[in-house]
N, C-alpha and C positions, 0 to 999 in steps of 0.2 A: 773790525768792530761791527758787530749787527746792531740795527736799530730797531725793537719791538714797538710794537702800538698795543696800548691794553684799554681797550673802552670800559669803561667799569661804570656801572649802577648802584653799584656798591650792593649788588644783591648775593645771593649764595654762591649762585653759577659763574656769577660772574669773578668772584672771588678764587673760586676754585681754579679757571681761565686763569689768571696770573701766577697763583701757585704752580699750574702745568709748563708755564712758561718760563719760570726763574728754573725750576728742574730740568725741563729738558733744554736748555740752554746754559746748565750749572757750571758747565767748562768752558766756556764761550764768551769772549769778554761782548758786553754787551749793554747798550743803554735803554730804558725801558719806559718809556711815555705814558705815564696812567693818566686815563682821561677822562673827564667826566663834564659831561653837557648838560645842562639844565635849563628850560623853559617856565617860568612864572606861570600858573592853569588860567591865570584871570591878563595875563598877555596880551591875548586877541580880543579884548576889550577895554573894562577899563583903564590896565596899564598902556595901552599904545596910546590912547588921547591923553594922556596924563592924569589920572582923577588923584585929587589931592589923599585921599586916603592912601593908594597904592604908589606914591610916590617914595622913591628909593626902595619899594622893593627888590626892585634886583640884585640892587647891592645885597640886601638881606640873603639872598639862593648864592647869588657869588660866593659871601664869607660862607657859608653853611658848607658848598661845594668846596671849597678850597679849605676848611678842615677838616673835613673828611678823606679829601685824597692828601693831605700833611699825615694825620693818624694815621690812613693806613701804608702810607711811605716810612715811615717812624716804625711800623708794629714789621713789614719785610726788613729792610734793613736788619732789624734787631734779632728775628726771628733765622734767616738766611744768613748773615754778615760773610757776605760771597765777596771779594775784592775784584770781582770779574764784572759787577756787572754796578750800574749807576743808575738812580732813577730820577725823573724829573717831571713832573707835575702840572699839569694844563686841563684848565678848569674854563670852561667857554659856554656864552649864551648865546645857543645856537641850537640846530636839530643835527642829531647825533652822525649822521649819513654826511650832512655836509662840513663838519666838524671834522670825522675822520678823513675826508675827500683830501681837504686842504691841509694835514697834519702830514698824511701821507705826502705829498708834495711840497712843502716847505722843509720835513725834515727829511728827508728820501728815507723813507721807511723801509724796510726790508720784506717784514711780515706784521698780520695784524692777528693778533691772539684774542679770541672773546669765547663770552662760553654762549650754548645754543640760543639759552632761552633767559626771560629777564626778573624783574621782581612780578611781572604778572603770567608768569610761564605757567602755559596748559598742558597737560600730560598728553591731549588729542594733537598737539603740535610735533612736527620734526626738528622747524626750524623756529626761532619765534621771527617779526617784522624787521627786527635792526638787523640780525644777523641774518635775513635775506639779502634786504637790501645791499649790506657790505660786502658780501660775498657775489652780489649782480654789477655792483660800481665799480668796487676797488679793481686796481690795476696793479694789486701785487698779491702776492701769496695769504689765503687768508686761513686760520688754524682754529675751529670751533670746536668745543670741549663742549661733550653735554654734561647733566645733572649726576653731582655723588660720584664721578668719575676717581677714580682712586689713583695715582700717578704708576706708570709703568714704563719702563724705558720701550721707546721705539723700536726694538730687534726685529722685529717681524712690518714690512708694509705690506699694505696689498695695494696695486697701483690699474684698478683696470682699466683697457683702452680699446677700443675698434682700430687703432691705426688709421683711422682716418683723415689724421689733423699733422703736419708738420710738427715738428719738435723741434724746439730751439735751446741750447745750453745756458743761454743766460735768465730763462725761464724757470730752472732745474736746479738754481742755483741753491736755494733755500732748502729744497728737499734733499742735495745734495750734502750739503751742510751738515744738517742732523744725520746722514745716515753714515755720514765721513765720524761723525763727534761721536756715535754710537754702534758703530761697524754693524750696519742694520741691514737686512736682505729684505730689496724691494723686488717684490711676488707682481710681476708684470704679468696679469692675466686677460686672455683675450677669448673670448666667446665665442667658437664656432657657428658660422650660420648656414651652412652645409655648404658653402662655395668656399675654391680656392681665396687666398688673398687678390687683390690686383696688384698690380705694378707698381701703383702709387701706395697703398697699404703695406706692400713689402719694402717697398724704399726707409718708409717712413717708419718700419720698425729696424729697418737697420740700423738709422739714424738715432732714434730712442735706445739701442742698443748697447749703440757705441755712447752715445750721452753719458747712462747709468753706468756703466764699465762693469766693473766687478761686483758692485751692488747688486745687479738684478739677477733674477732667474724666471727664466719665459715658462706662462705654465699653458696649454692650450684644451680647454672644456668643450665639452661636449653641448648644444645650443639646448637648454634648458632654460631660456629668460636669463637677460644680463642682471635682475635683483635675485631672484633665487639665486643663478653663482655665486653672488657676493655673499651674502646669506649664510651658505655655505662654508664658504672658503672661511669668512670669518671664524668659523665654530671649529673646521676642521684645521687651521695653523693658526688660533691661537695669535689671530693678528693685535697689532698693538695701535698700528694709525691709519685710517683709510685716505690714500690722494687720488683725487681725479682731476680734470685741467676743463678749464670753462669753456664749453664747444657748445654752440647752440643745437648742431649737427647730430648730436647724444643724446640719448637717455637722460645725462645730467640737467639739460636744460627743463626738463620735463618737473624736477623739483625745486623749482625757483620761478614759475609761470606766475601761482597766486602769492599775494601780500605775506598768508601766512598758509603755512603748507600743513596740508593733512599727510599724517601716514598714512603711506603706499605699499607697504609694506617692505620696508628697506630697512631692516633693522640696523641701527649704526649705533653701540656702547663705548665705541670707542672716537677719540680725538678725528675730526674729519678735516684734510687740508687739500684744499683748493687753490690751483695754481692757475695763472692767466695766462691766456694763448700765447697774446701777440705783448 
């Protein structure tokens, strides 16, 4: 039984985020956490000293919050009617980061599904703030859907890596998962940088090697910048979900530095999943 997290805003993107995840988990018996946090805007004032006007508002954001994620548990359900999969509904006044932190650890979460950007998503963004930040905290697998993304099964991954970093199988598990439920070929690409491997880089891709089993296929580029390959590789196989594993050590850490990330020129149209080191 997997356990999803769906933070939801109840915005477009974020909507679509759950759609991506009732589908690629359509065979998968599974329970699916829709969450929604909410903060009162007049909170850090008059509601914390209590001013008699703003009294019980939060209850007022509570019931708002909590039939919003009823309806839209009501409209999947009805829409999906998957016997595979259960959902259940947690509605908290709280900031979204720490909300998911504890959700993730009270119900051992497996993965956390969200899409990129929020009801105030910029097009000059890659990432919006929440789905930084959850993607910089969380300590499981996290799967961000950008905007209009139209569902496609995962057959194709691209996974690329420096070999720099230890690989663990209980890390691998989630991506191992969908590619077991979708007999998916993860395109483990590594960047030449005109030196052999080392000893530690060859170890650790043996290791990655043997993890993915039959899954993978090693592809090895020619050093033209690890975004241009990606860039690339996207266009020419027609990939379907990009994973990379959180190493401060990489490139990856380079896109999660500021709050909210400018394009760098990383083109990513497809679902990106992020997996933790340790």
């Amino acid at each position: 039984m997997s356990r999803i997290l769906l933070p939801t805003d109840f915005s477009q993107n974020s909507i679509e985020a759950i759609r991506y995840a009732l589908n690629i988990y359509k065979n998968i018996k599974a329970t699916f956490y829709l969450l929604h946090t909410y903060t009162p805007p007049i909170y850090q004032t008059e509601y914390i000293i209590g001013s008699p006007g703003q009294i019980g508002l939060g209850d007022v954001f509570q019931e708002n919050s909590m039939t919003q994620l009823e309806k839209l548990k009501d409209l999947l359900e009805h829409q999906y009617q998957n016997p595979n999969h259960t959902f259940i509904v947690h509605s908290a006044f709280n900031t979204l980061i720490s909300e998911v932190l504890e959700t993730v650890t009270a119900e051992n979460i497996d993965v956390i599904i969200m899409g990129t950007k929020g009801v105030t998503g910029a097009n000059d963004i890659l990432f919006g703030t929440h789905t930084v930040h959850v993607i910089r905290k969380a300590n499981c697998p996290v799967i961000a859907v950008p905007p209009n993304f139209e569902y496609e099964a995962p057959l194709e991954i691209l996974f690329p890596t420096d070999y720099e970093i230890e690989y663990k199988k209980e890390n691998m598990k989630s991506l191992l998962a969908i590619a077991t439920q979708h007999k998916s070929r993860i395109n483990v690409m590594h960047v030449r940088t005109g030196y052999d491997l080392t000893e530690i880089q060859q170890k650790n891709k043996v290791v990655l090697e043997k993890i993915l089993g039959k899954y993978a296929l090693s592809h090895e580029l020619p050093d033209n910048g690890i975004i241009e390959a990606i860039n690339e590789f996207q266009i020419k196989y027609k990939i379907n979900l990009l994973v990379m594993v959180k190493n401060k050590h990489t490139f990856l850490e380079r896109l999660f530095i500021e709050p909210i990330i400018k394009k760098i020129g990383l083109h990513i149209n497809v679902p990106f999943m992020v997996l933790p080191q340790n």
